[in-house]
One Martini backbone bead per residue (centre of mass of N, CA, C, O) as a GRO file, in nm:
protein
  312
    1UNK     BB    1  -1.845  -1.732   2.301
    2UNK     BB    2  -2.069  -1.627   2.468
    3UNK     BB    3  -2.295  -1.680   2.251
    4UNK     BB    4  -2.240  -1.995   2.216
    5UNK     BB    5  -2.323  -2.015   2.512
    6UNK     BB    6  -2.536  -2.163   2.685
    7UNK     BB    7  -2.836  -2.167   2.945
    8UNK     BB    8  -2.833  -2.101   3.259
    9UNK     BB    9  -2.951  -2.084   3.607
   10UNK     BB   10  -2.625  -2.039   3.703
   11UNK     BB   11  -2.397  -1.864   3.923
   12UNK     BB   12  -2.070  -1.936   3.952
   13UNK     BB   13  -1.832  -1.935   4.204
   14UNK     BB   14  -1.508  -1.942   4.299
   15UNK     BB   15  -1.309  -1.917   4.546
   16UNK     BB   16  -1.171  -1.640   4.388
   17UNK     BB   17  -1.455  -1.528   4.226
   18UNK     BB   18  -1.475  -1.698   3.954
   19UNK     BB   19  -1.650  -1.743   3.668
   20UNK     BB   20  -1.811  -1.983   3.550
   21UNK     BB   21  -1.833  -2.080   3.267
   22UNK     BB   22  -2.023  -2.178   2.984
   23UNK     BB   23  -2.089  -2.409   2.769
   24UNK     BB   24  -2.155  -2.538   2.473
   25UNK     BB   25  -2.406  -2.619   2.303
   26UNK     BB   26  -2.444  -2.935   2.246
   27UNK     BB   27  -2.228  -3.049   2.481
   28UNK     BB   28  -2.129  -3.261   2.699
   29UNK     BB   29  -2.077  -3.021   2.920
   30UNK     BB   30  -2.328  -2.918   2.928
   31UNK     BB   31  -2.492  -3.167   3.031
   32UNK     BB   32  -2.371  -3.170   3.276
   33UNK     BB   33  -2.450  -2.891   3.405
   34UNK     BB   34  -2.720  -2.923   3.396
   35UNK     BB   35  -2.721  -3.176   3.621
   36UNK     BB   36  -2.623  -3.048   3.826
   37UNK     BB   37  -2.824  -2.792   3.861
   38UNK     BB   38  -3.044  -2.998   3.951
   39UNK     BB   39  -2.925  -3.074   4.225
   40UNK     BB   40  -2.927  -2.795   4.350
   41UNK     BB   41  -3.241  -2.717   4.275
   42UNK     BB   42  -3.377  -2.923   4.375
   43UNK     BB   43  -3.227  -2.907   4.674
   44UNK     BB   44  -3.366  -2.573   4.731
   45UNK     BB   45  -3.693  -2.646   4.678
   46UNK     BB   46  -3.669  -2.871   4.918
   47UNK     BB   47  -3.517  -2.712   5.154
   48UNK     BB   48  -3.251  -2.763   5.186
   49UNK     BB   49  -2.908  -2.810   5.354
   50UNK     BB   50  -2.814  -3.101   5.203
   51UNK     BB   51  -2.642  -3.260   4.953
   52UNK     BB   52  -2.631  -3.597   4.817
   53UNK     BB   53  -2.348  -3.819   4.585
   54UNK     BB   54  -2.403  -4.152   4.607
   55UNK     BB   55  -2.380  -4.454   4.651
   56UNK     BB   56  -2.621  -4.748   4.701
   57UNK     BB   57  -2.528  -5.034   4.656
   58UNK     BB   58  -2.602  -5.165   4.401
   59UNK     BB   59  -2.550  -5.373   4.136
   60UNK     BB   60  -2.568  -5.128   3.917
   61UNK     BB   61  -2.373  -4.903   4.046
   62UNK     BB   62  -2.552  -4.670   4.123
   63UNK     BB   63  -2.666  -4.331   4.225
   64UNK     BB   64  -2.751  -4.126   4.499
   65UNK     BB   65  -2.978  -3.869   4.603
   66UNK     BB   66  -2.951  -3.693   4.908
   67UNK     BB   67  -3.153  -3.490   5.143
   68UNK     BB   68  -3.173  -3.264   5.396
   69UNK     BB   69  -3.479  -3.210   5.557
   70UNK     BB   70  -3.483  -3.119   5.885
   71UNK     BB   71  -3.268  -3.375   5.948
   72UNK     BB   72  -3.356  -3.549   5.719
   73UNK     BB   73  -3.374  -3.812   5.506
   74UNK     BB   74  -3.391  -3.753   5.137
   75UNK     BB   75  -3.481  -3.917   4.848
   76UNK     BB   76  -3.356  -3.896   4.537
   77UNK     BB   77  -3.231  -3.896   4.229
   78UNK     BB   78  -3.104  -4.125   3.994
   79UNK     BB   79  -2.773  -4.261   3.854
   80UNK     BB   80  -2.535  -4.333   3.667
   81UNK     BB   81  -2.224  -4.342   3.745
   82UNK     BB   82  -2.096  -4.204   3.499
   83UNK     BB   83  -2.274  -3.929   3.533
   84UNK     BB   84  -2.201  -3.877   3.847
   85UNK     BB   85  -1.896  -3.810   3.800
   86UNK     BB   86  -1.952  -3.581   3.641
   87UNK     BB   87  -2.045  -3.431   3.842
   88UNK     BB   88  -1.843  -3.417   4.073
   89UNK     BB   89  -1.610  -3.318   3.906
   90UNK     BB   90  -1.798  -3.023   3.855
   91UNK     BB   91  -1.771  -2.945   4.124
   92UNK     BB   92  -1.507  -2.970   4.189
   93UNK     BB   93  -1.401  -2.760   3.987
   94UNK     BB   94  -1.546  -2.534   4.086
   95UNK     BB   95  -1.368  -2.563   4.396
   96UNK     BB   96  -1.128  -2.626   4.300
   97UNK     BB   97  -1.003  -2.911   4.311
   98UNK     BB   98  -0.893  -3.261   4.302
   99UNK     BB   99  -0.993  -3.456   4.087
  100UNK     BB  100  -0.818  -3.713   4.080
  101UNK     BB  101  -0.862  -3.715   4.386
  102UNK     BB  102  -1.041  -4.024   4.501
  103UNK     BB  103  -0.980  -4.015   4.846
  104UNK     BB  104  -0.944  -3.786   4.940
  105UNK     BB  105  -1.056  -3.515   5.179
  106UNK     BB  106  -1.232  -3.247   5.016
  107UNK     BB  107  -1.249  -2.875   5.015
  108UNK     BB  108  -1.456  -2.600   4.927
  109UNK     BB  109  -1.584  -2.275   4.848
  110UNK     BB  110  -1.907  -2.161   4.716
  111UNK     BB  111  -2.098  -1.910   4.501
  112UNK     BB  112  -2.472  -1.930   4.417
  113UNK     BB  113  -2.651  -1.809   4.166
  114UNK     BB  114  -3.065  -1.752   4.134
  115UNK     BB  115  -3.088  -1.495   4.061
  116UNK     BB  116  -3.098  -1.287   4.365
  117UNK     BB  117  -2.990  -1.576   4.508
  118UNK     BB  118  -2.781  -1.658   4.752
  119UNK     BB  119  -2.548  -1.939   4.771
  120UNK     BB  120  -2.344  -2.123   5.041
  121UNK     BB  121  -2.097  -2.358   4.948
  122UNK     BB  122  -1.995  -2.639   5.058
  123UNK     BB  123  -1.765  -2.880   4.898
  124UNK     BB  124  -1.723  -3.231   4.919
  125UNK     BB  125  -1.480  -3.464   4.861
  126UNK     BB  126  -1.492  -3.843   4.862
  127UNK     BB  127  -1.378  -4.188   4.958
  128UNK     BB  128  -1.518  -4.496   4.878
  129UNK     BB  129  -1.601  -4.784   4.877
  130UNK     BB  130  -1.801  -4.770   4.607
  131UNK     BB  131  -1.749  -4.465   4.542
  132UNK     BB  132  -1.778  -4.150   4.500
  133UNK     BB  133  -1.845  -3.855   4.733
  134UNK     BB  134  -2.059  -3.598   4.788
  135UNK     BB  135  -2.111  -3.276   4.907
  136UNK     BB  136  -2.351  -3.003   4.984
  137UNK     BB  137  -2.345  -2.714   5.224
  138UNK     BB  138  -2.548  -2.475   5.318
  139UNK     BB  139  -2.490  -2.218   5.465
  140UNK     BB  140  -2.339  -2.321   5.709
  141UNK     BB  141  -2.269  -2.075   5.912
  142UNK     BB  142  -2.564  -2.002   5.958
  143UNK     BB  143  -2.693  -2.241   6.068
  144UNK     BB  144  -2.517  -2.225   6.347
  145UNK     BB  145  -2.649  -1.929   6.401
  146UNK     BB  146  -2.724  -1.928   6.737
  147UNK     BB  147  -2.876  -1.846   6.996
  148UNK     BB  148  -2.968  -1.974   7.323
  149UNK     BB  149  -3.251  -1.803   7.298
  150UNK     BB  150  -3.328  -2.000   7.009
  151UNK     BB  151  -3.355  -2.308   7.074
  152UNK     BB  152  -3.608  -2.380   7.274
  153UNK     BB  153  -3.559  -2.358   7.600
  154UNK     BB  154  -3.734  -2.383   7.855
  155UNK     BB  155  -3.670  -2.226   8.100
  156UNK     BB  156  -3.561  -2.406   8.319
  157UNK     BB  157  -3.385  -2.539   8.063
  158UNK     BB  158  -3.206  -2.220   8.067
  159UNK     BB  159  -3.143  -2.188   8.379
  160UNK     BB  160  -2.926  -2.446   8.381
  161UNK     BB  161  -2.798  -2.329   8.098
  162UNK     BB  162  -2.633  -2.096   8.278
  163UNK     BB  163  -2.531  -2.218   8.496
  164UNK     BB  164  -2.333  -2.382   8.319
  165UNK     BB  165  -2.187  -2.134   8.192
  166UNK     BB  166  -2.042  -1.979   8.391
  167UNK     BB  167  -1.744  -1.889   8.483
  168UNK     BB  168  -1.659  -2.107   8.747
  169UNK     BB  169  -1.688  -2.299   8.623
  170UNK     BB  170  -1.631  -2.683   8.572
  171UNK     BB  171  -1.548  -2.933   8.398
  172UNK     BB  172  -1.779  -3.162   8.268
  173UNK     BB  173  -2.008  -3.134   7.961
  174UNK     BB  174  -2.204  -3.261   7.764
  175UNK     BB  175  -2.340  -3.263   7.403
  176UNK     BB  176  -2.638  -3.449   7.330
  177UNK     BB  177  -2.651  -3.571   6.950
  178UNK     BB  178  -2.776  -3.623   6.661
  179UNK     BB  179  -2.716  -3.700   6.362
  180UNK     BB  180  -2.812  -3.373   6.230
  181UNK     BB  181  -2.894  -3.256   6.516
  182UNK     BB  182  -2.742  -2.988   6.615
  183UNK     BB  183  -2.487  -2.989   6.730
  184UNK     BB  184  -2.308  -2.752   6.627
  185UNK     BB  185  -2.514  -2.513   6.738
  186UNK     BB  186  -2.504  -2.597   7.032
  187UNK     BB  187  -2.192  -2.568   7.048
  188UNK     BB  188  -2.203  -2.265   7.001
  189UNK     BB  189  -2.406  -2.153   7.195
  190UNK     BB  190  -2.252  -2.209   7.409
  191UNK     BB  191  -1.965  -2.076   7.375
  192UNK     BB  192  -2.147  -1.794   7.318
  193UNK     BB  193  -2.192  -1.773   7.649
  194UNK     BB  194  -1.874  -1.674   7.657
  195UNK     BB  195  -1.631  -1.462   7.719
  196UNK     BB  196  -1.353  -1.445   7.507
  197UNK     BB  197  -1.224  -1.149   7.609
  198UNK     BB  198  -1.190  -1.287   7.958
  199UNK     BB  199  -1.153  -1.532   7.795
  200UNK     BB  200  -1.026  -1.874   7.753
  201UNK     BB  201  -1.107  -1.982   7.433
  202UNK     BB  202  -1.174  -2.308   7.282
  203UNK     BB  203  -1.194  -2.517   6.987
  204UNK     BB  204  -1.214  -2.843   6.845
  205UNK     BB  205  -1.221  -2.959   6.501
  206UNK     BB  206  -1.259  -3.070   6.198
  207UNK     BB  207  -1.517  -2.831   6.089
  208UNK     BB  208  -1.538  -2.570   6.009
  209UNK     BB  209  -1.850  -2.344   6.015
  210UNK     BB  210  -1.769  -2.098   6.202
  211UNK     BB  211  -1.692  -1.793   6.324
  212UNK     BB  212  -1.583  -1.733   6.676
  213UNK     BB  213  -1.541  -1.442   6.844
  214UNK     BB  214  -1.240  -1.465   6.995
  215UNK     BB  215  -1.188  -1.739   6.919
  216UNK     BB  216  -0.992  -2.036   6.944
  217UNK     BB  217  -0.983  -2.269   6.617
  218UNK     BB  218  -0.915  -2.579   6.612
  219UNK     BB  219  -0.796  -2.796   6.315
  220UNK     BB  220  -0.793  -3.166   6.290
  221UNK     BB  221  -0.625  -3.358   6.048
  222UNK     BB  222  -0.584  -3.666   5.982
  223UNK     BB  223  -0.424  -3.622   5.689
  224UNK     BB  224  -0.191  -3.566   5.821
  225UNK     BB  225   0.133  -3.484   5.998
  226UNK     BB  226   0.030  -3.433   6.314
  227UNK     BB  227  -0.108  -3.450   6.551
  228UNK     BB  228  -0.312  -3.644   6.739
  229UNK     BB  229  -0.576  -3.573   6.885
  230UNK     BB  230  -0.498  -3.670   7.180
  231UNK     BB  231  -0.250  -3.461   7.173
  232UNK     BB  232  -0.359  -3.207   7.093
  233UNK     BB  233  -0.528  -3.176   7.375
  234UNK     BB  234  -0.345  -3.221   7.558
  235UNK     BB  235  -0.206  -2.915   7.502
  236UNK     BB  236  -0.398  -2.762   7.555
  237UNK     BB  237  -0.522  -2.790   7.836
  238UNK     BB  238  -0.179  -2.730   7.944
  239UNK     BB  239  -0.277  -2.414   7.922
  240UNK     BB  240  -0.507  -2.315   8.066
  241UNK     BB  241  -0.809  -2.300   8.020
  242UNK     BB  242  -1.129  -2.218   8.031
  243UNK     BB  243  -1.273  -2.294   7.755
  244UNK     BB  244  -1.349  -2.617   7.577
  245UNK     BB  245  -1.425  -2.745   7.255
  246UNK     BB  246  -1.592  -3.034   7.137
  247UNK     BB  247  -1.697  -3.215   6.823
  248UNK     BB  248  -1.522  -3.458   6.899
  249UNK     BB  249  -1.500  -3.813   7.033
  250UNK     BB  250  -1.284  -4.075   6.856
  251UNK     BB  251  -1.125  -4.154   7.149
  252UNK     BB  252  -1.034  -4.282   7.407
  253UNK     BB  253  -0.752  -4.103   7.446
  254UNK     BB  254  -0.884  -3.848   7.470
  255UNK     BB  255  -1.074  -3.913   7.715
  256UNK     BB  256  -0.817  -4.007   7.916
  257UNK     BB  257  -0.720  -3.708   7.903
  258UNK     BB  258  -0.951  -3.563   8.016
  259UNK     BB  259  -1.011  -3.697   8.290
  260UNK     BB  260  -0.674  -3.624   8.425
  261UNK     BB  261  -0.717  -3.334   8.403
  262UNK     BB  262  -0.756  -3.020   8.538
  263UNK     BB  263  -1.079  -2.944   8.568
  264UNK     BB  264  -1.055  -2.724   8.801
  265UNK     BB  265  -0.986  -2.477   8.549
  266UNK     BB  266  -1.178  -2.606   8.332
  267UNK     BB  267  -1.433  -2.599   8.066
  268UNK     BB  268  -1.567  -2.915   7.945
  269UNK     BB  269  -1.694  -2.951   7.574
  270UNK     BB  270  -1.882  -3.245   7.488
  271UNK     BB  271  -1.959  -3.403   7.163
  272UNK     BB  272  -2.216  -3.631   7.138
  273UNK     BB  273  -2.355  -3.891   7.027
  274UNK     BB  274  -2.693  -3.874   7.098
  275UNK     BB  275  -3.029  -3.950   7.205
  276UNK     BB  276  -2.961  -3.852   7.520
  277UNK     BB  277  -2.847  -3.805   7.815
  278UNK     BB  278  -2.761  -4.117   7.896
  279UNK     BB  279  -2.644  -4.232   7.661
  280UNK     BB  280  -2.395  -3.961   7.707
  281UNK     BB  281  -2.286  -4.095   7.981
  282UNK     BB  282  -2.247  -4.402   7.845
  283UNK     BB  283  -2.019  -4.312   7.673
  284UNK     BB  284  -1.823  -4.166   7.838
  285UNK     BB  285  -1.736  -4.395   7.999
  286UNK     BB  286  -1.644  -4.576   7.821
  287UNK     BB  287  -1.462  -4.424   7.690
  288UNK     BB  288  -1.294  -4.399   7.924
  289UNK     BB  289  -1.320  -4.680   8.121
  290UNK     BB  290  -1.363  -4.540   8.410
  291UNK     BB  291  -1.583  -4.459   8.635
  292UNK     BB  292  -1.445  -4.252   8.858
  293UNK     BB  293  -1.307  -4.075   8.643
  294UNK     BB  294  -1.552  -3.998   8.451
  295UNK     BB  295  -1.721  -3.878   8.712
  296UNK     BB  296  -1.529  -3.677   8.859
  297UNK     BB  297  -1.564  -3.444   8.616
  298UNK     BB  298  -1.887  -3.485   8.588
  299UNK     BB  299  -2.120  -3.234   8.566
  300UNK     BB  300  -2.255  -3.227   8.296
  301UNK     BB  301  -2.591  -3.283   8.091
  302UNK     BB  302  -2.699  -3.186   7.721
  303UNK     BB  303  -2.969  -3.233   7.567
  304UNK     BB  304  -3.067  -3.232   7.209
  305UNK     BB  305  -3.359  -3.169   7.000
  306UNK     BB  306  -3.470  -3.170   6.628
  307UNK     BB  307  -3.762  -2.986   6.568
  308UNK     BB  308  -4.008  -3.020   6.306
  309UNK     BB  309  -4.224  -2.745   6.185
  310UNK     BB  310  -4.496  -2.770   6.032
  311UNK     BB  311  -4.648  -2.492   6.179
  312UNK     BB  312  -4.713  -2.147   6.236
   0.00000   0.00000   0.00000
């Protein structure tokens, strides 16, 4: 069976750490194969971090690839819909996910060696109006994993965002980014300048990127049958943390829950799509709804922008 398996240019291991077999030449599962692992292998050529395989929405009904490189979206090669959903079934079973599952949110975590290269891909595959979309998330870890002063902050504010993370502060603090524009990471560098084991810190997230050490990390699941975003913030908050990091603010009703709390105990770090400082401040009145409360317990706004450094 070695013998007659095809050649491949990837060693793919799943979530169990067992190696992927390779099909036989010359047959269907082989041509999956070889083209999933062109998209993959595009993909870390053109140095991305991401790449995606999703519907057009064109008339033809084909799929195509988009990478993220440097926080752009670039388009990649196009395929009928056909070809494009075996590739993403490889995919899926790859990181051992329910093909059949169709609609729901599945991911889970694969090693993939080319050469001497390791790299760790989250695949995620969800449903859409127009069918299935795959993600493939490279090195996530790592890429979020940046101290404070590497962030690129000139000192002036540097020393303001010291000031901000003191350990007395409190009140909210927003850190506004674009869409792919580097938020989990200043999120985590700002989390990652407190001391997690003198304080109580804690984080509520959607997708947990990376580990953080001594941080208790709350992992919010839309699809489950347990309590709503704006219960789970509430139970938290109300057991008096000293600092809290939520990596998105989903809906209004968490908004009120946030603005309420005893914010004089606990220092509140809100992670919001913003393209500017003040953008983020108006993002976050409108949706407390009220002006007076929001304002009142908003302590600062810090925006961040990734840039990138087109020559060393």
């Amino acid at each position: 069976a070695a013998k007659k398996a095809g050649k491949v240019e990837l060693a793919i291991r799943q979530p169990d750490k067992a190696l992927l077999t390779a099909p036989q030449m010359e047959t269907p599962e082989f041509e999956v194969r070889v083209a999933a692992e062109q998209l993959f292998v595009r993909a870390i050529d053109a140095r991305a971090s991401q790449v995606e395989l999703l519907p057009t929405g064109n008339k033809d009904g084909g799929y195509g690839a988009v990478m993220l490189i440097d926080g752009v979206k670039q388009a990649g090669e196009q395929m009928p819909a056909a070809a494009a959903v075996k590739v993403i079934d490889f995919w899926k079973q790859a990181a051992k996910l329910d093909v059949n599952d169709r609609r729901k949110k599945l991911s889970d975590d694969i090693d993939i060696e080319r050469a001497e290269k390791r790299t760790k891909a989250r695949v995620t595959s969800q449903g859409t109006q127009g069918g299935m979309r795959l993600t493939m998330l490279f090195d996530p870890d790592s890429a979020v994993r940046r101290k404070a002063d590497a962030l690129g902050l000139l000192e002036p504010q540097m020393a303001e965002l010291v000031a901000l993370t003191a350990k007395d502060e409190h009140g909210v603090v927003l850190l506004g980014g674009a869409a792919d524009g580097g938020r989990t990471t200043a999120m985590y560098s700002v989390v990652r300048m407190h001391d997690a084991y003198t304080t109580n810190v804690q984080t509520v997230e959607l997708d947990i990127q990376d580990t953080l050490e001594g941080v208790r990390q709350n992992k919010y699941d839309p699809q489950s049958d347990g309590p709503e975003y704006s219960t789970l913030v509430r139970s938290i908050l109300r057991r008096d943390p000293d600092v809290v990091a939520m990596a998105e603010l989903i809906d209004q009703n968490t908004a009120k829950e946030i603005a309420r709390a005893d914010q004089e105990r606990t220092r509140t770090y809100i992670s919001v799509k913003a393209d500017n400082a003040l953008a983020a401040v108006e993002f976050w009145l409108k949706t407390v709804g009220d002006l007076d409360a929001g304002a009142k317990c908003l302590r600062g706004v810090v925006a961040f922008r990734l840039v990138r450094k087109l020559c060393t």
